[in-house]
C-alpha positions, -999 to +999 in steps of 0.1 A: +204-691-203+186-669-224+153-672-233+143-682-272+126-655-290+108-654-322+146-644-341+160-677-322+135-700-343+121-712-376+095-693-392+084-725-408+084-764-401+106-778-426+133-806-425+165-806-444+173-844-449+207-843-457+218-816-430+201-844-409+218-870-421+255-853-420+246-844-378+240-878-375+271-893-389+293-872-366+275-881-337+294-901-314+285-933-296+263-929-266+295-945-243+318-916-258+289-889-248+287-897-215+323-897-211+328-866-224+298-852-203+310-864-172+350-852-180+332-814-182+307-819-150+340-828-129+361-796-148+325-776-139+334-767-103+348-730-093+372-749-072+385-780-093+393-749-120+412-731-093+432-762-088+436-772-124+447-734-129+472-739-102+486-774-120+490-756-150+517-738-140+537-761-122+530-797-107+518-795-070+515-815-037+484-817-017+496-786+009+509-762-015+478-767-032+461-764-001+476-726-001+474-716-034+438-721-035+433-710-002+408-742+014+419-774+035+441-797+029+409-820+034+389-804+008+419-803-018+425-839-015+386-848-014+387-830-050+416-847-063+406-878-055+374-871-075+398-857-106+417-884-104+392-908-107+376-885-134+413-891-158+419-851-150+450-856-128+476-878-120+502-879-095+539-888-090+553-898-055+585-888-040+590-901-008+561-896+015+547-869-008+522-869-036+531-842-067+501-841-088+498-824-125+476-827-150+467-856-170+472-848-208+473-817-232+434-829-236+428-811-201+453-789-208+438-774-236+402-777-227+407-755-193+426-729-213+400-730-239+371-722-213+393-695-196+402-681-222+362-680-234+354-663-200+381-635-204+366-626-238 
């Protein structure tokens, strides 16, 4: 992060009530902030967004995954278990195997949004 420099700060010490007041009424609850801050810390991981990426396109089970993202079938599973406790993913099973996807259009949109914020 950048460093704040005399442009990135008030010339003068002043306080705008009503601008206060406004920020505070759209504030959420302190139960709804750490949800949401905890949804992005599990999304914050180079490897959970390679998986995501990969379940956007398609729903997949734990060994295709395994090759599409190119680590263990141990790993893979270790972060899916973390995503799925985390409301990310969710899973379907056919016979002996596992087909996991993505939650909701919430995580849907919200990992396009940050790639699409990186490409630009």
């Amino acid at each position: 992060m950048k460093a704040a420099t005399q442009d990135d700060v008030c010339d003068v010490n002043c306080l705008h009530p009503e601008a206060v007041d406004l920020a505070r009424t759209h504030q959420p609850d302190h139960a709804c902030i750490e949800q949401a801050a905890a949804f992005l810390k599990l999304m914050a991981d180079p490897t959970r967004i390679r998986i995501l990426s990969a379940l956007q396109a398609t729903e997949l089970c734990v060994c295709d995954l395994a090759a599409v993202v190119g680590i263990s079938e141990s790993a893979v599973s270790h972060q899916l278990r973390l995503l799925r406790t985390g409301r990310i993913v969710t899973y379907r099973k056919e016979g002996r195997v596992a087909y996991y996807r993505l939650l909701d259009h919430h995580v849907t949109t919200t990992l396009g949004n940050a790639l699409d914020h990186a490409r630009e």
